[in-house]
N, C-alpha and C positions, 0 to 999 in steps of 0.2 A: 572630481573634475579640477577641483584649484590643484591639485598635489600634482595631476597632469601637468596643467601650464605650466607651472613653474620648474616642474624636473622633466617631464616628457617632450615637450616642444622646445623648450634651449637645443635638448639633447638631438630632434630631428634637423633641428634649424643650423646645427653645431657640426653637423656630420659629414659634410663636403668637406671641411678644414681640414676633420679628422684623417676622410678617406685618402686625402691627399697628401700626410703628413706619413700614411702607413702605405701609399703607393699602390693604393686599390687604383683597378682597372677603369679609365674615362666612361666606359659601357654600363658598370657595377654602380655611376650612383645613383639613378633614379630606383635602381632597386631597392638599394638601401634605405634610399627616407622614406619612400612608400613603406620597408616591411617593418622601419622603425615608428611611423605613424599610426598603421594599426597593431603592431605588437606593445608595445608601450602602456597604452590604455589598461591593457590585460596585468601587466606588470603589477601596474599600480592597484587595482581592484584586487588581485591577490595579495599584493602588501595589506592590504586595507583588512580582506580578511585574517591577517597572521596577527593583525594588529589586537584585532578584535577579540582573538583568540587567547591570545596571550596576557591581555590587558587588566588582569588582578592577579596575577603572579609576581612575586618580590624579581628571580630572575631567570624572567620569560626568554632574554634572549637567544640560548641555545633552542629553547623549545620551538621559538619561531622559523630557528634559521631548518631545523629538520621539518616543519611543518610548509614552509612555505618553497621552499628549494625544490623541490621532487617537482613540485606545482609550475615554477616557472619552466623545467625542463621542452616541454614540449611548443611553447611560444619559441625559446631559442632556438631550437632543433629547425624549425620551421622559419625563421628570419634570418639564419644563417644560409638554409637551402635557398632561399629567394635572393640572398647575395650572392651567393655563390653561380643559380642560374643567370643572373642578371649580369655576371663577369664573364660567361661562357655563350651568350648571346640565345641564351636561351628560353623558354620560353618558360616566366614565372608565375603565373597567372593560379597554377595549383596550390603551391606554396600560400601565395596571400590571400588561398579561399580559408584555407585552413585559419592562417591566423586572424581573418577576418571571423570568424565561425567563433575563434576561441574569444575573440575580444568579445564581441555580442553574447556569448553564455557568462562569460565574468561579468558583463556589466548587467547582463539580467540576476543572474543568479545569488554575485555576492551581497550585495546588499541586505539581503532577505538573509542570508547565513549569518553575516557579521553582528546584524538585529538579535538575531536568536544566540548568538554567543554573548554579548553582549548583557541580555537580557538573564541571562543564564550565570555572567560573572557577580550580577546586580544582588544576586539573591544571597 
């Protein structure tokens, strides 16, 4: 939750600037900080699992970036499509069940994985 506030809600709070500095569509940004508000969450609780993952390795970095990358794919895939509906006036409400879907299984689920990695590097 801290790792949120501090990188996920600048970055929702940051995003009108952006859209406008990139010449997204006046329609495009309510879509955007919604699909940025619950995509983000997800972000960070897979970070948290790579972290976990990796966290007694000399250097984990490559191993994370292949471990956690694949993972973020589908929140992207899926926050793009809700911008993209959101600039064509259309209707995004499918888009943000999904990412809605994936943020509540990351936040249920990693926790309990990152534990057992964690627990797993201890030994």
């Amino acid at each position: 939750m801290a790792h949120w506030l501090t990188t996920g809600l600048p970055l929702v709070l940051a995003a009108p600037v952006f859209g406008l500095l990139l010449h997204l569509p006046s329609d495009a940004y309510f879509g955007l900080m919604l699909s940025l508000a619950l995509g983000t969450p997800a972000l960070s609780m897979l970070g948290a699992f790579g972290a976990a993952v990796t966290v007694g390795l000399r250097r984990g970095g490559l191993l994370l970036s292949l471990l956690v990358l694949p993972l973020y794919i589908p929140t992207l895939i899926f926050g793009a499509e809700a911008v993209r509906r959101s600039a064509a006036g259309s209707d995004i409400s499918s888009p943000l069940v999904f990412l809605a879907a994936i943020t509540l299984a990351t936040i249920a689920l990693v926790p309990f994985v990152a534990a057992g990695a964690l627990r797993v590097n201890l030994r």
